[in-house]
FIKEGU-144979 format. One record per residue: residue in one letter; x, y, z of N, C-alpha, C in turn. Coordinates in steps of 0.2 Angstrom, whole numbers, padded with zeros to 4 digits, always signed. Example, Ala and Ser with C-alpha at 12.3 -4.5 7.8 and 13.67 -1.06 7.14 Angstrom:
2
A+0066-0028+0039+0062-0022+0039+0066-0016+0039 S+0064-0011+0035+0068-0005+0036+0064+0000+0039 
% end
This chain:
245
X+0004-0006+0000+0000+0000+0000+0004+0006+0000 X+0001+0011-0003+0008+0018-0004+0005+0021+0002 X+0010+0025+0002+0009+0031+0008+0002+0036+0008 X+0000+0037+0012-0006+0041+0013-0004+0048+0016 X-0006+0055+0011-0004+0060+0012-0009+0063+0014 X-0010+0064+0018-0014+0072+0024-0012+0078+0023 X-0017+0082+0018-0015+0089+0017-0017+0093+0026 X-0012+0097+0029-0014+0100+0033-0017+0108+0035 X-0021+0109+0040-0023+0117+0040-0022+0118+0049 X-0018+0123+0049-0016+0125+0057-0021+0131+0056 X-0024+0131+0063-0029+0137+0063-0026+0142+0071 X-0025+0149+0069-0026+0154+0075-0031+0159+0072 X-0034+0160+0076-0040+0165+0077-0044+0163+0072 X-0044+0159+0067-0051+0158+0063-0045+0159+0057 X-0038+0159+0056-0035+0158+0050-0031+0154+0048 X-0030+0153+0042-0024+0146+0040-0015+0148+0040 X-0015+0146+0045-0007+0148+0046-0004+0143+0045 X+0005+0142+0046+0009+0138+0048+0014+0142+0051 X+0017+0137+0058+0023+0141+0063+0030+0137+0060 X+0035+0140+0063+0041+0136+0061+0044+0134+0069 X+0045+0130+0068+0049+0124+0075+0041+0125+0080 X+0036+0126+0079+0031+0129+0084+0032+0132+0086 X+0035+0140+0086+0036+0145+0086+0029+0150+0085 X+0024+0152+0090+0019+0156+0088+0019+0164+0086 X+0027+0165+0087+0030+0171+0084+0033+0170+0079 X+0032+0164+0077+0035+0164+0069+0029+0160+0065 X+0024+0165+0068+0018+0163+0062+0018+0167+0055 X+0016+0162+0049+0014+0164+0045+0008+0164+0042 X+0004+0168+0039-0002+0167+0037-0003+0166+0031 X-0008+0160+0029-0006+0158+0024-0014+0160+0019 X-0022+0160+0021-0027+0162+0020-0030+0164+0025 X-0034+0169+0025-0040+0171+0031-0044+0168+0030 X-0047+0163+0028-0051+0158+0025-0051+0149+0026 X-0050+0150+0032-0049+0141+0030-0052+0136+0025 X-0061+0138+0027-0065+0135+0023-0064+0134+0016 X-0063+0141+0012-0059+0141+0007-0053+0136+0006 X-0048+0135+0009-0043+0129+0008-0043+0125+0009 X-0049+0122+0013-0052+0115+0014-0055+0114+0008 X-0059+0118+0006-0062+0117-0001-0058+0117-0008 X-0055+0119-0008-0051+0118-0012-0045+0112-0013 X-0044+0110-0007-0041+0102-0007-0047+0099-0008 X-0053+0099-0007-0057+0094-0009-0059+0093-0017 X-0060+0099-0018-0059+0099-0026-0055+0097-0030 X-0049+0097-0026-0042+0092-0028-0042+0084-0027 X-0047+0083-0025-0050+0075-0025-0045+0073-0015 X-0045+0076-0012-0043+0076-0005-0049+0073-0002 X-0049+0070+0003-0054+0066+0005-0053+0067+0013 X-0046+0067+0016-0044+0068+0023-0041+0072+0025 X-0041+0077+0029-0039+0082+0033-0035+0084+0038 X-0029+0085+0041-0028+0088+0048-0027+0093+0049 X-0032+0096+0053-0035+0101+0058-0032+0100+0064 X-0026+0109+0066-0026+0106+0073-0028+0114+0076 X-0030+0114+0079-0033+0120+0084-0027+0123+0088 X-0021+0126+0087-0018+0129+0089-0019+0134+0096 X-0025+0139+0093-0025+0141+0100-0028+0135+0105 X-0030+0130+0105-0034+0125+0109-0028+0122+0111 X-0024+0120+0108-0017+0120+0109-0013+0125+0115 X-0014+0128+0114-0010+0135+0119-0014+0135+0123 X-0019+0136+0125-0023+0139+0129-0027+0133+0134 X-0024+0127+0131-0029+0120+0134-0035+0119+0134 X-0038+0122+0128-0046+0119+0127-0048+0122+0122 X-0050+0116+0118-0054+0117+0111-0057+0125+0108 X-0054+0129+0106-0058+0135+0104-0060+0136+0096 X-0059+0133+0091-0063+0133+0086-0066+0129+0082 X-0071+0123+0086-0073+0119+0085-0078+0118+0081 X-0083+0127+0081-0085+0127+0077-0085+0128+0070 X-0078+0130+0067-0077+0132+0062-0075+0127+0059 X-0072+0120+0063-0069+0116+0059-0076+0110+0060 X-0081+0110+0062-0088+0108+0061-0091+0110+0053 X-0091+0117+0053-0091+0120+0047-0089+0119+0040 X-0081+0118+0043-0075+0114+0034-0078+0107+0034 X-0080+0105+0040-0084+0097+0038-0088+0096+0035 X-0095+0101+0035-0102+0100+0033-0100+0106+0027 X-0096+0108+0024-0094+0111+0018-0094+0110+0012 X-0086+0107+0016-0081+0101+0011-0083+0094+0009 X-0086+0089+0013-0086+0084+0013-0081+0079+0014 X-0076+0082+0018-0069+0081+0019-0071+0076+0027 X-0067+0069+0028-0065+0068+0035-0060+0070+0039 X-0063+0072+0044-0054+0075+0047-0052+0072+0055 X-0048+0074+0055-0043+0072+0060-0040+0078+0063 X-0043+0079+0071-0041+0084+0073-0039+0087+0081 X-0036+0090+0084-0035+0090+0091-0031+0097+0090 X-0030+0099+0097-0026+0106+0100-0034+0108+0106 X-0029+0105+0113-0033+0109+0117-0036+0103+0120 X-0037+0098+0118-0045+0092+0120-0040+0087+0128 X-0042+0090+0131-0039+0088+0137-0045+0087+0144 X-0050+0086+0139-0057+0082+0146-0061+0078+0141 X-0064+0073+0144-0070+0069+0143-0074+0073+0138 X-0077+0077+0139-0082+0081+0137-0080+0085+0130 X-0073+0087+0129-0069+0090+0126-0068+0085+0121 X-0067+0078+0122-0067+0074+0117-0074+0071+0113 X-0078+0072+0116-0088+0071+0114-0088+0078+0111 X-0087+0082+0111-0089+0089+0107-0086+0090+0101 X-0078+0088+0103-0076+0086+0096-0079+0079+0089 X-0080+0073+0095-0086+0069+0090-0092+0070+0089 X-0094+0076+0094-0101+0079+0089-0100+0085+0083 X-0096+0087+0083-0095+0091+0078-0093+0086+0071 X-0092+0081+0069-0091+0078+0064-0083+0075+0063 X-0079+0077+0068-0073+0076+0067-0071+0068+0070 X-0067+0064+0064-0069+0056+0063-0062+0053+0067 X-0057+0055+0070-0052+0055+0073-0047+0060+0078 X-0051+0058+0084-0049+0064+0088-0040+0062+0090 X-0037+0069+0091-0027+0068+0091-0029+0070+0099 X-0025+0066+0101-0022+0068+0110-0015+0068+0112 X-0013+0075+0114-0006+0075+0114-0005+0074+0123 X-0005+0082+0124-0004+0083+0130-0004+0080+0136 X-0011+0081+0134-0016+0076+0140-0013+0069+0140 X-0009+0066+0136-0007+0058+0135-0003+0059+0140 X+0002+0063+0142+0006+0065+0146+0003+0068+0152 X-0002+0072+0153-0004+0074+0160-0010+0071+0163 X-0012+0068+0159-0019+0065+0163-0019+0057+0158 X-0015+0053+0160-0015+0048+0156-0021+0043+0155 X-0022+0043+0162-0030+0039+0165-0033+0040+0159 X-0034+0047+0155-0040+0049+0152-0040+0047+0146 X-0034+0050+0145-0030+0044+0136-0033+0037+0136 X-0030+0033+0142-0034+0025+0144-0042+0025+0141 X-0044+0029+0144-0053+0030+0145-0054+0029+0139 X-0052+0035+0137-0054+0037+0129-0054+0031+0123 X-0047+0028+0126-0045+0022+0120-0049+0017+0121 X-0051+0014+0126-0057+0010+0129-0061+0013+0127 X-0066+0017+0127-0071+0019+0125-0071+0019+0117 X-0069+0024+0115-0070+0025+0108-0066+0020+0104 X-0059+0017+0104-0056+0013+0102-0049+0016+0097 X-0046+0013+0095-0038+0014+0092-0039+0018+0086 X-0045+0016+0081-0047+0018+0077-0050+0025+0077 X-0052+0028+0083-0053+0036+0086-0050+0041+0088 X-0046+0036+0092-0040+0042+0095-0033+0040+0095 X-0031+0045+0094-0026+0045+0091-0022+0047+0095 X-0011+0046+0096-0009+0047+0101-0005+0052+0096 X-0005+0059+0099+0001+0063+0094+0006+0064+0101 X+0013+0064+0097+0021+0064+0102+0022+0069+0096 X+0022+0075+0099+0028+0081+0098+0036+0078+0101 X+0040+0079+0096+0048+0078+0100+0054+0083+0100 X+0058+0085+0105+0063+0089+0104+0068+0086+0107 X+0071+0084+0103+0079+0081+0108+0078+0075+0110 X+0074+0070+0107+0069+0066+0109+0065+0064+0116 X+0064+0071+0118+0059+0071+0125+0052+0075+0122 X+0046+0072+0123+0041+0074+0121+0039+0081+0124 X+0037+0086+0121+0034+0092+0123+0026+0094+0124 X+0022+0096+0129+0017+0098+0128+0015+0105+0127 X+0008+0105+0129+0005+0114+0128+0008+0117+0122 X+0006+0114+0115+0008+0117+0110+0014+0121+0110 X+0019+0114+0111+0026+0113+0109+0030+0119+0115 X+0025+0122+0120+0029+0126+0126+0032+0126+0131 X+0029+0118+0133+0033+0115+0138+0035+0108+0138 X+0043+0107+0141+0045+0100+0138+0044+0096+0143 X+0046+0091+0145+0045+0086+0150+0052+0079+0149 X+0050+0074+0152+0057+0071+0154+0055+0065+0150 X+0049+0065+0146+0048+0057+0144+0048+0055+0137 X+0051+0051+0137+0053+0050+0128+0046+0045+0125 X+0047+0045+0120+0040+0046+0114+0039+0038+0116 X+0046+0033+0115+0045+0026+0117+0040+0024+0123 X+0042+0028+0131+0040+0027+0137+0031+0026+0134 X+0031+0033+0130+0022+0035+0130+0018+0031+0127 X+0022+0028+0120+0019+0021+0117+0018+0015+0121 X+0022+0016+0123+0023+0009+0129+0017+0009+0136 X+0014+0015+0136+0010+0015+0141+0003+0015+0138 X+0001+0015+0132-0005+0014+0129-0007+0009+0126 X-0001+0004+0121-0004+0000+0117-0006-0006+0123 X-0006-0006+0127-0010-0010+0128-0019-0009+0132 X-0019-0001+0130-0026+0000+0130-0030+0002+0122 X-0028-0002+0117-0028-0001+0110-0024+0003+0107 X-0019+0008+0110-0017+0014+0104-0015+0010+0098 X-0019+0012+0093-0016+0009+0085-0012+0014+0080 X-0012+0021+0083-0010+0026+0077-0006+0031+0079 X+0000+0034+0080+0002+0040+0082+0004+0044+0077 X+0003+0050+0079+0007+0056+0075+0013+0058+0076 X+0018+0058+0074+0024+0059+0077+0028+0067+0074 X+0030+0072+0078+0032+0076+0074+0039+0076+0079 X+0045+0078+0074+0051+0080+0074+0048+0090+0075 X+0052+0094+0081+0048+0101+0082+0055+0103+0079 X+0061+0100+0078+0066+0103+0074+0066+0104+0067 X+0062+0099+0065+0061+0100+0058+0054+0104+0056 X+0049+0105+0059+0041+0107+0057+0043+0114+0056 X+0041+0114+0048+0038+0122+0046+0048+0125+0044 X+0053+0119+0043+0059+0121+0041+0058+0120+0034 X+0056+0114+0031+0056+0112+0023+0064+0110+0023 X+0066+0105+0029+0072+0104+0028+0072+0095+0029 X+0066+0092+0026+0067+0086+0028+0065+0082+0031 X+0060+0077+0031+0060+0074+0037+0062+0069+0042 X+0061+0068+0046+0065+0063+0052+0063+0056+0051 X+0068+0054+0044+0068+0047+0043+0071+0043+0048 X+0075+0043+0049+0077+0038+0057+0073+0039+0063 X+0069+0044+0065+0063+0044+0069+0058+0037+0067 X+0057+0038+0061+0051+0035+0059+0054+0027+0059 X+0058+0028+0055+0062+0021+0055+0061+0017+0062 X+0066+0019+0066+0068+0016+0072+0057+0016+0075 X+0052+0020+0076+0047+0016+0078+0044+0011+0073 X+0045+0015+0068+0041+0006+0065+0044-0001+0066 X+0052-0001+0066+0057-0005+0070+0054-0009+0076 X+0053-0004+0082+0052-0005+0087+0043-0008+0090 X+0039-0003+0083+0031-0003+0084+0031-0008+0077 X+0030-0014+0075+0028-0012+0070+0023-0015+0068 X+0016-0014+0074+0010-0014+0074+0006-0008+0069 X+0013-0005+0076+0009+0004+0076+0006+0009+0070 X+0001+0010+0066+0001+0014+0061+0005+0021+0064 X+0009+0023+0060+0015+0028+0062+0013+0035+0054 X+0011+0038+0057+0011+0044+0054+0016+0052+0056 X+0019+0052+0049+0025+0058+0050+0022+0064+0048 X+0023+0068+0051+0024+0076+0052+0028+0080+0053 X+0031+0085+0049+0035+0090+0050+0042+0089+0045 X+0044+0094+0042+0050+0093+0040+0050+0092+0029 X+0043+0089+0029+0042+0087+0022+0043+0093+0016 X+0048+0093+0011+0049+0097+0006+0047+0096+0000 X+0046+0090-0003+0046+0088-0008+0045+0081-0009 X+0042+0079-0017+0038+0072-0017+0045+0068-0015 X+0052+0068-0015+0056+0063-0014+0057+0061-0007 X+0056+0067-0003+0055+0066+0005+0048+0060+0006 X+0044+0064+0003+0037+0056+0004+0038+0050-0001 X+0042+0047-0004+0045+0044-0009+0051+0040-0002 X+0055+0044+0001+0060+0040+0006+0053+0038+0013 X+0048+0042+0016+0045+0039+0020+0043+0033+0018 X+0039+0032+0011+0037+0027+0009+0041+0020+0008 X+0045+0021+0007+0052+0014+0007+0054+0014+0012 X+0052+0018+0018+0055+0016+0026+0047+0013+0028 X+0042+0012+0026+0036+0009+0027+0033+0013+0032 X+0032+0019+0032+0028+0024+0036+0020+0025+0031 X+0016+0023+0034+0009+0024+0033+0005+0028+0031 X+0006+0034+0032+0006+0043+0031+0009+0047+0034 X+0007+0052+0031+0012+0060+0030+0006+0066+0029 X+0009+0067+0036+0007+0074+0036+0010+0082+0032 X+0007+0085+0028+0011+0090+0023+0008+0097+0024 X+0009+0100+0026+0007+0106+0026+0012+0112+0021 X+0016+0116+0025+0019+0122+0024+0023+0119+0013 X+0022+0113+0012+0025+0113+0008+0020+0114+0001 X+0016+0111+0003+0009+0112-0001+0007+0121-0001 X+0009+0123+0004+0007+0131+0002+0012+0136+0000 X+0017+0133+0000+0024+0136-0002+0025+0133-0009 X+0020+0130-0011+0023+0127-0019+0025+0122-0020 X+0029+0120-0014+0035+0113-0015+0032+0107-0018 X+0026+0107-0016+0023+0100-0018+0016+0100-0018 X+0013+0101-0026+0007+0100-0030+0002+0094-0027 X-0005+0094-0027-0008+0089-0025-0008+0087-0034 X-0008+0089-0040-0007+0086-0046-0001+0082-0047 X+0004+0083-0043+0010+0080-0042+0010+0072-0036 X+0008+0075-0033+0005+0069-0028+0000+0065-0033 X-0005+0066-0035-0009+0061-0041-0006+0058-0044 X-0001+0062-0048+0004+0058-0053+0008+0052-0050 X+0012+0055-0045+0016+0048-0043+0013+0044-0038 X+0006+0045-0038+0002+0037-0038+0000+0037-0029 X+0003+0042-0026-0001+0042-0017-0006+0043-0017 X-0008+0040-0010-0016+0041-0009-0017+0045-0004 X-0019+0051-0008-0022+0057-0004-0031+0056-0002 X-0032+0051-0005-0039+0053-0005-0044+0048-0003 X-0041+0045+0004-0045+0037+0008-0051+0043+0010 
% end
């Protein structure tokens, strides 16, 4: 099976930005309109989305859920989404808004109990475990604060409450266009390789998703490079990835 590419949309205040390392002073804007570039990946024959709610992210709790309810019932796009979802209720609001894969970072890390719950309740196939890394110790609160625990320990504490899927970012490389962290991914599909392992950050070009794909990574999350030019979704067509589950 090839690689499955997830165009990205980062949202502060209701716009489609990208940050570089997670730097929220080194945002750029890229539409004031997300709906707008949700729709228009979808007219690109896109099918699946990640949405991450930044300020929900910064602030610990979901603040633009409506909007990305909105790019749902719009677009007819599936998404995949988190920033902020750090309670029970916080996770049901995001699955009544329409969104088919809720992401848990932080919380995986500060309230593990809930991560547990959640994965028990909804299943592997719902939630999802996102690991931010720098230096390989996992970061929360929208990459602001670090902690002592490596991305392995966090795996380690979940599959066996179902985790089937993580998102993995390299914070050194996200929003550089310098690459992404093929030996990160290596070494867990190595180690997991149950785990659907999805990469993020660092991607510049089809040959960067051409090397995840021959290290057996599952998907790719692509942002800053699709709106910087680097890489077409008629390019992604052509060389045969599936954007479009």
């Amino acid at each position: 099976m090839m690689i499955e590419i997830i165009p990205a949309i980062d949202l502060i205040g209701g716009q489609c930005v990208r940050l570089e390392q997670g730097r929220f002073e080194r945002k750029k804007v890229y539409d004031a309109n997300p709906l707008e570039v949700a729709l228009r990946f979808a007219e690109a024959g896109c099918r699946h989305l990640h949405i991450v709610d930044l300020d929900g992210a910064r602030f610990g709790a979901p603040l633009q859920l409506s909007l990305i309810e909105k790019i749902i019932a719009a677009s007819g796009v599936t998404v995949q989404s988190g920033g902020g979802i750090q309670t029970e209720e916080a996770v049901e609001s995001a699955f009544k808004s329409g969104i088919k894969k809720v992401i848990m970072g932080t919380v995986a890390l500060r309230k593990p109990y809930l991560m547990e719950r959640c994965l028990l309740k909804y299943g592997g196939e719902q939630i999802v475990l996102s690991a931010d890394v720098l230096n390989d110790k996992v970061m929360v609160s929208g990459w602001q604060e670090g902690s002592e625990v490596g991305i392995k320990t966090l795996i380690d504490r979940f599959l066996p409450f179902g985790l089937l899927e993580i998102i993995a970012t390299d914070i050194n490389r996200d929003g550089m266009l310098n690459g992404p962290a093929v030996e990160l991914y290596s070494k867990l599909k190595e180690q997991f390789p149950t785990l659907r392992i999805v990469a993020s950050g660092g991607v510049s070009s089809i040959a960067d998703i051409k090397t995840l794909n021959e290290n057996g990574v599952e998907a790719v999350v692509v942002g800053k490079a699709i709106y910087e030019g680097r890489i077409s979704l008629e390019e992604i067509m052509q060389n045969g990835y599936d954007h479009a589950r």
